[in-house]
C-alpha positions, 0 to 999 in steps of 0.5 A: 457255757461256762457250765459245761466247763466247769463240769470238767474242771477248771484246770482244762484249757482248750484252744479256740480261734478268736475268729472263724472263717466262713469260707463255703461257695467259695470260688463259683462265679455270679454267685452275687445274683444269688445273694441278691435273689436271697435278700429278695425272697428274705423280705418276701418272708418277713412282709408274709410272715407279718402279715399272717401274725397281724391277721392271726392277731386282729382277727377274733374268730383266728384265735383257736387251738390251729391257729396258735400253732399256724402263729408260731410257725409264721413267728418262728419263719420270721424269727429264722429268716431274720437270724439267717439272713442279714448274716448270710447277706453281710457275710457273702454280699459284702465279703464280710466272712470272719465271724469271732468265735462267741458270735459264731456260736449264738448264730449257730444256736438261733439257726438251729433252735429256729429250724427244729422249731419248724420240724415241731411246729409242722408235727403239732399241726399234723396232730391238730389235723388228725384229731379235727378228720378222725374225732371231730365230735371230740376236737374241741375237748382235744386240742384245747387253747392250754393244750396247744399252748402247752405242747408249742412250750414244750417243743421250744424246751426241748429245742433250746434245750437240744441245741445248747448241748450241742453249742455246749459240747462244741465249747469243749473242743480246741479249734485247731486244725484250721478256722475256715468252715466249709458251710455258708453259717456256722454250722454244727458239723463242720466246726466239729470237724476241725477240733484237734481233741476228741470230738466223739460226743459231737459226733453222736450228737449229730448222728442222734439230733437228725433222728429226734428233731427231723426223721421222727416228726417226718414220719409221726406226720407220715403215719397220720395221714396213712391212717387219716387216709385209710380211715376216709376210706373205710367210713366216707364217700369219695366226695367226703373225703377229698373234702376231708383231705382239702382241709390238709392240704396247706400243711402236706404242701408246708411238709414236702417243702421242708422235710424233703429238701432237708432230709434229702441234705442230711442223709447224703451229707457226706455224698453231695458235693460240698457247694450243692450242699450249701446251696440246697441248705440255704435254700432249705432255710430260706424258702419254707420260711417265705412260702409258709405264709404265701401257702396259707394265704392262698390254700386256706379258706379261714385266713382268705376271708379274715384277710378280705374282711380286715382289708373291707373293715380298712376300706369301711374306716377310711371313707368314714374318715373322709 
């Protein structure tokens, strides 16, 4: 932080809270049960995620190109839930709702870093599936382990490197018109708002981070399938190409759960009423999270019997044991 203020000089000073109020649903009855339904699907998410990481580790014929980016994903579910979460839960279940102001800014910075890196991570397996249907012959030539790896590293770069800007900028305003932030995290768009100084750079950079980080993958992983689809049904049957687009079928489930409910949110921000928004994007962070891994246990065929084979080989062990 200290970066962005000496870029400047040292002479500026700017007010900041020592702490800030997380006041969002705020006055809506029985909103503990939410909270609670929360913390269940919280430990749905971590139990799933662990579990395809386990299964993605111990099983030898997981470890290719897909499967990296399938890895990631559950690690960065895990990562954002367990950011998000026990907060969230200590925040409105014990009515802990003061945050100080640098605890503020490191949770605003996992939460977002965690949710752009699900953005990329669903473009970087839209790409996988488009080279695997349209140049099968050249896949493994294509989608290497070094560029799978060297693609998820970017996306972490510019991710990291995309939200301290964004904490950055924020350490430049004074906090002065009030410290309650209408949200139910410490969120970008809201701290904003209650700066007293010009807060202009904040406000393009919520404009422009929208774009980059969610309408740009969500319509790369659009056109991907268009083409994957007009390209089927140029060169293969029906039948080949329903089986073709079965193999797609975890991931577009994976895309319409998380980009619709997000770019519905940040579209109409400004026209939804405020405590509908906060519930839609909690649930938005909360519940891909914990249905990624159930999907791909459930739609994919690889981690069904790499599960099954994992649970055979326990059972095998422990009648040896016997």
């Amino acid at each position: 932080m200290n970066l962005f203020n000496s870029a400047l000089g040292e002479n500026i000073t700017f007010v900041r809270p020592a702490y800030l109020l997380i006041s969002g649903l705020s006055g809506i009855q029985e909103m503990k049960h939410y909270y609670v339904f929360l913390c269940f699907v919280y430990i749905v998410s971590v139990v799933g995620n662990t579990t395809v990481m386990a299964v993605i580790c111990l099983d030898r014929n997981l470890r290719t190109p897909k499967y990296i980016a399938v890895f990631n994903l559950a690690f960065v579910d895990l990562l954002g839930s367990s950011s998000l979460m026990p907060k969230l839960i200590d925040i409105f279940l014990f009515n802990h709702r003061y945050i100080s102001y640098n605890d503020c800014l490191t949770f605003l910075f996992f939460c977002y870093t965690c949710l752009c890196m699900q953005s990329f991570n669903l473009l970087t397996l839209s790409y996988d599936r488009l080279i695997a249907i349209i140049h099968p012959l050249h896949y493994h030539v294509k989608v290497t382990h070094r560029f799978m790896l060297s693609l998820i590293a970017s996306f972490w770069a510019f991710a990291i490197t995309a939200v301290l800007i964004a904490v950055g900028l924020l350490t430049r305003l004074s906090i002065c018109r009030s410290v309650s932030i209408n949200s139910y995290f410490c969120d970008h768009g809201q701290i904003y708002r209650l700066a007293c100084n010009d807060n202009f750079p904040n406000y393009v950079i919520s404009c422009l981070f929208p774009v980059l980080i969610f309408w740009l993958p969500f319509l790369f992983i659009l056109l991907s399938y268009l083409y994957i689809g007009c390209t089927l049904a140029k060169v293969a049957t029906v039948q080949e190409g329903l089986k073709a687009f079965k193999t797609c079928t975890a991931h577009l489930s994976l895309v319409a759960i998380y980009f619709i409910p997000v770019l519905i949110t940040f579209t109409l921000m400004e026209k939804i009423n405020p405590n509908a928004r906060i519930v839609n994007l909690s649930l938005t962070s909360i519940l891909p999270p914990t249905l990624n891994p159930i999907i791909y246990v459930l739609q994919t065929q690889e981690i069904k019997k790499s599960f099954k084979r994992l649970l055979k080989i326990r059972g095998k062990s422990q009648m040896i044991k016997k």
